[in-house]
Backbone as CSV, one residue per row, in Angstrom:
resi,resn,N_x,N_y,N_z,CA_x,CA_y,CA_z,C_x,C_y,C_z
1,UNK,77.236,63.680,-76.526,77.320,62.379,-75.892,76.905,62.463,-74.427
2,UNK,77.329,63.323,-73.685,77.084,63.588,-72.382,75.847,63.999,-71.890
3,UNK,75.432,64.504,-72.799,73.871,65.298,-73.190,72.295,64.093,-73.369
4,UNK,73.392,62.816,-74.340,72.249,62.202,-74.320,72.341,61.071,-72.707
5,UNK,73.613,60.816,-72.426,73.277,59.996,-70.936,72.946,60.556,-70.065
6,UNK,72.601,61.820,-69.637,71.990,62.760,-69.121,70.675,62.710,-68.855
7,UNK,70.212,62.843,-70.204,68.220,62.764,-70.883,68.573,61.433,-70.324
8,UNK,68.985,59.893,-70.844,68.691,58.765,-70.565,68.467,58.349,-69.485
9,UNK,69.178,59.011,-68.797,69.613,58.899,-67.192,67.965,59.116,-66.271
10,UNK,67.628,60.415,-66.436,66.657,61.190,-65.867,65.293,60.972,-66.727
11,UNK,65.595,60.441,-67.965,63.992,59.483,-68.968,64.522,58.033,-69.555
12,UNK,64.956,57.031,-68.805,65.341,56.113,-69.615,63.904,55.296,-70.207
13,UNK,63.051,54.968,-69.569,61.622,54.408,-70.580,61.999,54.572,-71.655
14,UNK,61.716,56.227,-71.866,61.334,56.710,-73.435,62.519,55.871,-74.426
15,UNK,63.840,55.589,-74.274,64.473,54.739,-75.185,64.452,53.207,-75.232
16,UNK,63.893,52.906,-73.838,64.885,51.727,-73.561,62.932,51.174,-72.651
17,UNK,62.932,49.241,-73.306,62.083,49.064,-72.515,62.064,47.995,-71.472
18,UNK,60.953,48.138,-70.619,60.810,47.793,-69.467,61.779,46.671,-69.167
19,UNK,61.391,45.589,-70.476,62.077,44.197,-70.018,63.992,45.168,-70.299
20,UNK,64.265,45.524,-71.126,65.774,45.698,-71.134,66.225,45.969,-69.960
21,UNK,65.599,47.000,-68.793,65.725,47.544,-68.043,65.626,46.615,-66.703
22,UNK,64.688,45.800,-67.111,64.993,44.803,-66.308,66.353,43.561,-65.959
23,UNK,66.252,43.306,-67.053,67.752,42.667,-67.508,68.934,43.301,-67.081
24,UNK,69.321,44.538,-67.452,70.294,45.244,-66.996,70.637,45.078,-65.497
25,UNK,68.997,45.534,-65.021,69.012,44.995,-63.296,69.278,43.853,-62.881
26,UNK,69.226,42.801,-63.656,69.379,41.295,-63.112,70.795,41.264,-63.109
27,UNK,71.780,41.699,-64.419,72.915,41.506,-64.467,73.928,41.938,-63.655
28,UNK,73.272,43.419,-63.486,74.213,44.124,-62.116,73.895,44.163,-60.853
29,UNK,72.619,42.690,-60.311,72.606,42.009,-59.788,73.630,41.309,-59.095
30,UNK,73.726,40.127,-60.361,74.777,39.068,-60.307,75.677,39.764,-60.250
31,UNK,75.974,40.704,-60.825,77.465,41.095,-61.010,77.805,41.997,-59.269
32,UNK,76.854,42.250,-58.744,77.062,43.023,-57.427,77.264,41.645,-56.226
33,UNK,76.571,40.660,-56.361,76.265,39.491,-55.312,77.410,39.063,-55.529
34,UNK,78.169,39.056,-57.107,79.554,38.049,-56.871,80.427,38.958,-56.428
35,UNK,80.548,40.021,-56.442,81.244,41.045,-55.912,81.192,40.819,-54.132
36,UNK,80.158,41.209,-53.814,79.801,40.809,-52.490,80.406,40.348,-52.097
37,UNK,79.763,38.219,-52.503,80.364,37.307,-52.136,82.079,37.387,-52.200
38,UNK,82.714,37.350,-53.397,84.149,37.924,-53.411,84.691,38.876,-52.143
39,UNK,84.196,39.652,-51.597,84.322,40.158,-50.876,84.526,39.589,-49.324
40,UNK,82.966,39.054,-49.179,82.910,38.147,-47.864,83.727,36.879,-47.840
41,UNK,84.637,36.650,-48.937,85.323,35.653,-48.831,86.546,36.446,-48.701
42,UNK,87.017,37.099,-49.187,88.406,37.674,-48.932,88.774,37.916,-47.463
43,UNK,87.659,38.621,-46.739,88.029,39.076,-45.690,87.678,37.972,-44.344
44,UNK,87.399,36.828,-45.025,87.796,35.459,-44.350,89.284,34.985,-44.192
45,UNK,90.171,35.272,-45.063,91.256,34.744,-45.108,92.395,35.037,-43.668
46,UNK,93.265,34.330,-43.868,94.367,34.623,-42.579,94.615,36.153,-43.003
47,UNK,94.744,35.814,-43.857,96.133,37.010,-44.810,95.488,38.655,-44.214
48,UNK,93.877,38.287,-44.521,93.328,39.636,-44.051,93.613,39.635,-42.465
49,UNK,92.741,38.943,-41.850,93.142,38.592,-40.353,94.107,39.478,-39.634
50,UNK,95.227,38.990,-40.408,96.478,39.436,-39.224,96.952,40.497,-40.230
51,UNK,96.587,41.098,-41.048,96.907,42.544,-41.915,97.239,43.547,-40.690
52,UNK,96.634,43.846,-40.047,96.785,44.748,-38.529,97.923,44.501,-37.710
53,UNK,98.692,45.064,-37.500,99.527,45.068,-36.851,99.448,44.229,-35.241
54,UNK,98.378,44.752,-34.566,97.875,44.408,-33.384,97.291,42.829,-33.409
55,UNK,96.715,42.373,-34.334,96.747,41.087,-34.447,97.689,40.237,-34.777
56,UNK,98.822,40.969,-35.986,100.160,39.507,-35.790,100.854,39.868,-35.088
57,UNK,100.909,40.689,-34.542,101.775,40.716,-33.115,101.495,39.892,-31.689
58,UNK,100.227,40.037,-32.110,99.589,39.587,-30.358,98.787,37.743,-30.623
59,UNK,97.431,38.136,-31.190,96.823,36.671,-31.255,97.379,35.283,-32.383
60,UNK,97.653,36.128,-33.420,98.640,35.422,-34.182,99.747,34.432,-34.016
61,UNK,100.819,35.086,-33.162,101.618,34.639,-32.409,101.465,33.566,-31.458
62,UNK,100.171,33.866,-30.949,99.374,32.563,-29.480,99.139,31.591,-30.595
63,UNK,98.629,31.763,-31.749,97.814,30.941,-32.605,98.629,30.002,-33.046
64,UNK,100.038,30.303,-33.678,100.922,29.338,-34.428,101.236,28.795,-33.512
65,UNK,101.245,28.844,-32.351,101.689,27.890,-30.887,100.585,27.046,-30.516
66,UNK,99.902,26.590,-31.180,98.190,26.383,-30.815,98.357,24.740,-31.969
67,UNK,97.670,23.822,-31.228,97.288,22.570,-31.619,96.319,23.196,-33.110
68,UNK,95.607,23.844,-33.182,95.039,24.407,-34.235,95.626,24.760,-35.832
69,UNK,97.005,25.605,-34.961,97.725,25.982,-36.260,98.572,24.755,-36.962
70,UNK,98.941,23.486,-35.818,100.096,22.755,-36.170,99.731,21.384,-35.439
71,UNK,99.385,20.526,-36.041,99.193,19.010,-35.363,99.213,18.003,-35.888
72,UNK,99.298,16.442,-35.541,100.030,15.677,-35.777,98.967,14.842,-37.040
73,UNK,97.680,15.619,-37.577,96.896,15.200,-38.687,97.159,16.020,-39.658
74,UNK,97.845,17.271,-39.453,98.099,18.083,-40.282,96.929,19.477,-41.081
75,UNK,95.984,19.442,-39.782,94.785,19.903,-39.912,94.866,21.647,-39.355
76,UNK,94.660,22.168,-40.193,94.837,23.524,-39.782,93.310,24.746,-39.840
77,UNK,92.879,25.147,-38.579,91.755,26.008,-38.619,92.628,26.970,-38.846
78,UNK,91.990,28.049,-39.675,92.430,29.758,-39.383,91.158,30.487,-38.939
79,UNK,91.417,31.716,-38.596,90.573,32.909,-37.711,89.332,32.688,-37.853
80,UNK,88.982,32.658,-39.379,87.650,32.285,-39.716,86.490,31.231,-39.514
81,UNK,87.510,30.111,-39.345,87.076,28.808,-38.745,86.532,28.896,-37.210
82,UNK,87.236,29.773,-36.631,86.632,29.529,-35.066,85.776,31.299,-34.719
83,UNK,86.268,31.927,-35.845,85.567,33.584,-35.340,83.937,33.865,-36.436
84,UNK,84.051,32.804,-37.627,83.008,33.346,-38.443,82.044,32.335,-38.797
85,UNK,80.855,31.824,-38.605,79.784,31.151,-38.802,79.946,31.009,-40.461
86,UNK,79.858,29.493,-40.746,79.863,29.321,-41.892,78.304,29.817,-42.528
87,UNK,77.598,29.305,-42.000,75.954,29.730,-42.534,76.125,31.080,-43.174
88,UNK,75.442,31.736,-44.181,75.428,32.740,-44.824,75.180,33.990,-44.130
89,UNK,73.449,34.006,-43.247,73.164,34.733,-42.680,73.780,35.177,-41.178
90,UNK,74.121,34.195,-40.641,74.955,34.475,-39.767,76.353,35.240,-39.720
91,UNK,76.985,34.598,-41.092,78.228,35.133,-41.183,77.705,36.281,-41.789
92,UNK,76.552,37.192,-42.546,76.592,38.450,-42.492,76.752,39.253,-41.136
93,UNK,75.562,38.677,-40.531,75.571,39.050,-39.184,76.724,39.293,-37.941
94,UNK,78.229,38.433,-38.720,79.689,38.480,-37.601,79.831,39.665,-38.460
95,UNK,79.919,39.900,-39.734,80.474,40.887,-40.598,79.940,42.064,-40.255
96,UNK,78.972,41.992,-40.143,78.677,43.404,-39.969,79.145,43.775,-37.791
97,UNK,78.997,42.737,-37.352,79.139,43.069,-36.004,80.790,43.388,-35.968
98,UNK,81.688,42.924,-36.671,83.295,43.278,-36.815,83.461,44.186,-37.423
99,UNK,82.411,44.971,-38.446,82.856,46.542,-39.011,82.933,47.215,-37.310
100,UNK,82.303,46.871,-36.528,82.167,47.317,-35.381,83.847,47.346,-34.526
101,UNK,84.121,46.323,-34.704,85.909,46.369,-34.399,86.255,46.835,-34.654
102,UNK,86.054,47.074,-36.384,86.891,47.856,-37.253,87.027,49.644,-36.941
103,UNK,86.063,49.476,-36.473,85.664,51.050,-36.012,86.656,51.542,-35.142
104,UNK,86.707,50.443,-33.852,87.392,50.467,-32.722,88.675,50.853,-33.018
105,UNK,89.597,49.843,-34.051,90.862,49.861,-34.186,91.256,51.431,-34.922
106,UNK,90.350,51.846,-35.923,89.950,53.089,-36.293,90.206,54.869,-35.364
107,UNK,89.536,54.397,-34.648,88.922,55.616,-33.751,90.084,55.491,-32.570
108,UNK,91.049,54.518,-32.587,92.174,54.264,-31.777,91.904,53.696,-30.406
109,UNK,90.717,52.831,-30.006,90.596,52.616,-28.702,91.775,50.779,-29.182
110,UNK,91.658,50.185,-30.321,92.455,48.910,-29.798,93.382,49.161,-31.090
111,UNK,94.249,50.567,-31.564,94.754,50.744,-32.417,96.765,49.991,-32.185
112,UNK,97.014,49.467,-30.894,98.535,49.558,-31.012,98.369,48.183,-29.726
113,UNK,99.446,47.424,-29.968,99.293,46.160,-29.458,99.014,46.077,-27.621
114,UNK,99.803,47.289,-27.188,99.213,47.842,-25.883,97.515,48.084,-25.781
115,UNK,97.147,48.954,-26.341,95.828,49.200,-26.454,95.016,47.631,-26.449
116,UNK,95.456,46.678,-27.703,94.383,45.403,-27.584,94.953,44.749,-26.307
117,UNK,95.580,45.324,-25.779,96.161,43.691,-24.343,95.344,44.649,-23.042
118,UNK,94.852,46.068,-23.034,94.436,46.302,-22.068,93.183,46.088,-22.196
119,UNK,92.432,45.919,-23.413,91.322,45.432,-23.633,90.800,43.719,-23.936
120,UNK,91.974,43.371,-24.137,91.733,41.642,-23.755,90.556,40.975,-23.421
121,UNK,90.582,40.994,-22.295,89.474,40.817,-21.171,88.316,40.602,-21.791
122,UNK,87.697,42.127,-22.186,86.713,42.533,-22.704,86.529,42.058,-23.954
123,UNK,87.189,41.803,-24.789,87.335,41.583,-26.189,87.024,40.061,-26.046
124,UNK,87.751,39.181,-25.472,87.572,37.861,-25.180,86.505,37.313,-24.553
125,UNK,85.529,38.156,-23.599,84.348,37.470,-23.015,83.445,37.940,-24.385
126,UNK,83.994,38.880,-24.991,82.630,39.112,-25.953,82.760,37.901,-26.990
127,UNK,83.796,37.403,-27.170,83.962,36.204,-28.192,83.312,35.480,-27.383
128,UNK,83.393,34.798,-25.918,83.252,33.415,-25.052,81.873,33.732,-25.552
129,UNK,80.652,34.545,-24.834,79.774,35.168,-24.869,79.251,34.749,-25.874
130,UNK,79.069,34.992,-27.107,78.644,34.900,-28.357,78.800,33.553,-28.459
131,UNK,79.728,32.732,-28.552,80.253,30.937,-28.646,79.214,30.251,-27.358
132,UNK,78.775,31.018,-26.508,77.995,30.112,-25.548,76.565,30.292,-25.700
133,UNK,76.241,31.168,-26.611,74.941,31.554,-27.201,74.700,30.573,-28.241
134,UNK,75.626,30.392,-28.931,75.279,29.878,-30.255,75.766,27.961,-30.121
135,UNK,76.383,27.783,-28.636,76.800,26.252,-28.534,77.751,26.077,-29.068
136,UNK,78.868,27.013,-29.306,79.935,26.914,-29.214,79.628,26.195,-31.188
137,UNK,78.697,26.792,-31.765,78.662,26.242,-33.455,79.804,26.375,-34.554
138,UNK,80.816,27.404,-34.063,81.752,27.222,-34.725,82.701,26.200,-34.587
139,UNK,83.117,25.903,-33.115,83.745,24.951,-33.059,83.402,23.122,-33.486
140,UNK,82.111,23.382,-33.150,80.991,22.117,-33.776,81.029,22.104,-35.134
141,UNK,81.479,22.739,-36.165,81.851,22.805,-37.703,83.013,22.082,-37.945
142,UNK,84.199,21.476,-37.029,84.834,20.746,-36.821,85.082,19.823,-35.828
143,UNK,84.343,19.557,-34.972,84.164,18.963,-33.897,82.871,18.143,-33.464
144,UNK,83.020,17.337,-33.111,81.677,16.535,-33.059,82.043,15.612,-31.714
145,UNK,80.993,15.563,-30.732,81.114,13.988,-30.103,80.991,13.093,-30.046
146,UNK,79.843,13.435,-31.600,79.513,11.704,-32.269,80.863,11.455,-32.678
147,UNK,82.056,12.072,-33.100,82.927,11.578,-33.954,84.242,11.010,-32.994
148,UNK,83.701,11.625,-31.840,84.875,11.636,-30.853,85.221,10.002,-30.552
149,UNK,86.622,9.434,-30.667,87.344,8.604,-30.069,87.101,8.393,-28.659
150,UNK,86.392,8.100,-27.461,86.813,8.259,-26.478,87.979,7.632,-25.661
151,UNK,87.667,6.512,-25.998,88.646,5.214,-25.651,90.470,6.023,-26.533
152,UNK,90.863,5.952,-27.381,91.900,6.931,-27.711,92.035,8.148,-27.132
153,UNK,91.350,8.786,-26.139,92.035,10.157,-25.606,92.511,9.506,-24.286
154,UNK,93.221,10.290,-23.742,94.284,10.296,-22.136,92.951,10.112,-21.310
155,UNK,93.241,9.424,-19.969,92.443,9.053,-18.982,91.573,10.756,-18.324
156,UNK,92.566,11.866,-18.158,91.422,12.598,-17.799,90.723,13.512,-18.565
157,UNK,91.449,13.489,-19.572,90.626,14.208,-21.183,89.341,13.290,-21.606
158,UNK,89.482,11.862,-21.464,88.349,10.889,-21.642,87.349,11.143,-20.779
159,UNK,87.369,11.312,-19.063,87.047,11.876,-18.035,86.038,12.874,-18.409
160,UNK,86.832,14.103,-19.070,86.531,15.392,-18.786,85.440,15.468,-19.958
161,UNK,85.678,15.305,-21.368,84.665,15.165,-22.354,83.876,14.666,-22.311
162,UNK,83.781,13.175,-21.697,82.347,12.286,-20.840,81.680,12.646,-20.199
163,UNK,82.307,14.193,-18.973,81.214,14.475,-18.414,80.650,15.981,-18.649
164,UNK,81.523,16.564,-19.950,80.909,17.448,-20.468,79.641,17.170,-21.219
165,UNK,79.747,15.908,-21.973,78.705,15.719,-22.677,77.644,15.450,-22.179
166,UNK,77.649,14.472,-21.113,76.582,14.393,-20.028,76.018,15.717,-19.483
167,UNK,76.616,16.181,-19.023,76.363,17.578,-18.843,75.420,18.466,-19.466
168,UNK,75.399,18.092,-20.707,74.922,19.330,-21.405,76.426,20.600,-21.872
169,UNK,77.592,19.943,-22.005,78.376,21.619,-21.617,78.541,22.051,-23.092
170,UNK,78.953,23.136,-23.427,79.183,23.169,-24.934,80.986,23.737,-24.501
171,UNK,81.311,23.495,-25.770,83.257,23.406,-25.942,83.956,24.681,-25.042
172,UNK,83.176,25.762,-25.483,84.252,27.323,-24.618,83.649,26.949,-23.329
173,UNK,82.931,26.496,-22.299,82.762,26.204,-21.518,84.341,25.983,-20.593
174,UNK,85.093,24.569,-21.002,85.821,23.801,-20.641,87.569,24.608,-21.801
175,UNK,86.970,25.313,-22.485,88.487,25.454,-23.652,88.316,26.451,-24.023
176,UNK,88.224,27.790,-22.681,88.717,29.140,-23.092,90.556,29.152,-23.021
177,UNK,91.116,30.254,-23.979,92.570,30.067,-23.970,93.095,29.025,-25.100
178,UNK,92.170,28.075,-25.859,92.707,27.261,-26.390,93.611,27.522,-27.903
179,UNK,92.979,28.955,-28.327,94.142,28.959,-28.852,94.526,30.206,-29.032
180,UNK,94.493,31.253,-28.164,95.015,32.343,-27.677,95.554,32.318,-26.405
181,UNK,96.165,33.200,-25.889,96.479,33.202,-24.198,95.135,34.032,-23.868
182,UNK,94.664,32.717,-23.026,93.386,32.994,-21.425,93.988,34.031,-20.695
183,UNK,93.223,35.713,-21.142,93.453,36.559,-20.336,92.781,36.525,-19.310
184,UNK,93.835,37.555,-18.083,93.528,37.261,-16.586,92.342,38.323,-16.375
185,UNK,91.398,37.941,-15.594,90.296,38.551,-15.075,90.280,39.795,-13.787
186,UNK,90.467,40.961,-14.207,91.110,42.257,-13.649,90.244,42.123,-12.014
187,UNK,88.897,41.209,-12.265,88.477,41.285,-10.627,89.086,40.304,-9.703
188,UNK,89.848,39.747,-10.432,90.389,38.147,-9.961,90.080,36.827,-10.078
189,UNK,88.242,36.728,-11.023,88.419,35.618,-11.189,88.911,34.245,-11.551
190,UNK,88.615,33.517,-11.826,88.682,32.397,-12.667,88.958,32.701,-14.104
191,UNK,87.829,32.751,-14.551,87.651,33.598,-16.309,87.958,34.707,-16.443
């Protein structure tokens, strides 16, 4: 038995033809892409998210305190909503740039909740950074100014969104911190 998946293995033609061989490939195809996909969806979830210690300890915590996690429509973003591009190619593109985290938390530079708070800073302009490249598109997946109320928001929130839009500004511009704590800037700035 072992003998003949062996030969098959190293001469499959000689038993088996082209189209079968093809087929086989199509199936473990599909069967690899839904895998994939299964995959790239799992590790969307909260549940994965805050699996790390260093995340439900630290951003987690900011988060359930956050208009995001809890508000009066009953509308709830999680991690994925504001950290991962819905588009396909893009969201390969966060995925593979967060094995890159993954590395980090790995190799012990943001392995223990100390470690991610001295790196904050850094960790957080690389999020702002990326959100001001792309126009802030994740948050625009729920957010719109065509959709915006103006007349219903508070006098200087009405203010402030009127002249963002005029502006040109995109959202992390005006709403870093919004739903983490706005770490402090070790040179003293502002941001």
């Amino acid at each position: 038995m072992i003998r003949r998946i062996w030969l098959w293995f190293w001469n499959p033609a000689v038993k088996y033809s082209v189209g079968s061989i093809l087929i086989a490939g199509f199936v473990g195809g599909i069967i690899f892409w839904g895998g994939f996909n299964t995959a790239m969806e799992a590790t969307n979830s909260l549940e994965f998210c805050i699996s790390c210690h260093e995340m439900e300890q630290t951003v987690y915590q900011e988060y359930k305190q956050s208009i995001h996690y809890k508000n009066p429509a009953g509308v709830r973003a999680i991690c994925s909503d504001c950290h991962v591009p819905h588009d396909w190619g893009s969201k390969v593109v966060r995925k593979i740039q967060a094995s890159g985290e993954l590395w980090a938390k790995f190799m012990g530079k943001i392995d223990t909740p100390e470690k991610f708070e001295a790196h904050r800073w850094e960790l957080a302009n690389k999020v702002w950074n990326s959100m001001m490249k792309t126009d802030s598109r994740e948050c625009r997946n729920c957010h719109s100014y065509d959709a915006m109320d103006f007349e219903n928001q508070g006098r200087r929130a009405r203010e402030k969104m009127k002249a963002g839009l005029d502006e040109g500004k995109t959202c992390i511009e005006c709403h870093k911190g919004i739903a983490h704590k706005k770490p402090k800037d070790p040179l003293g700035g502002d941001d």
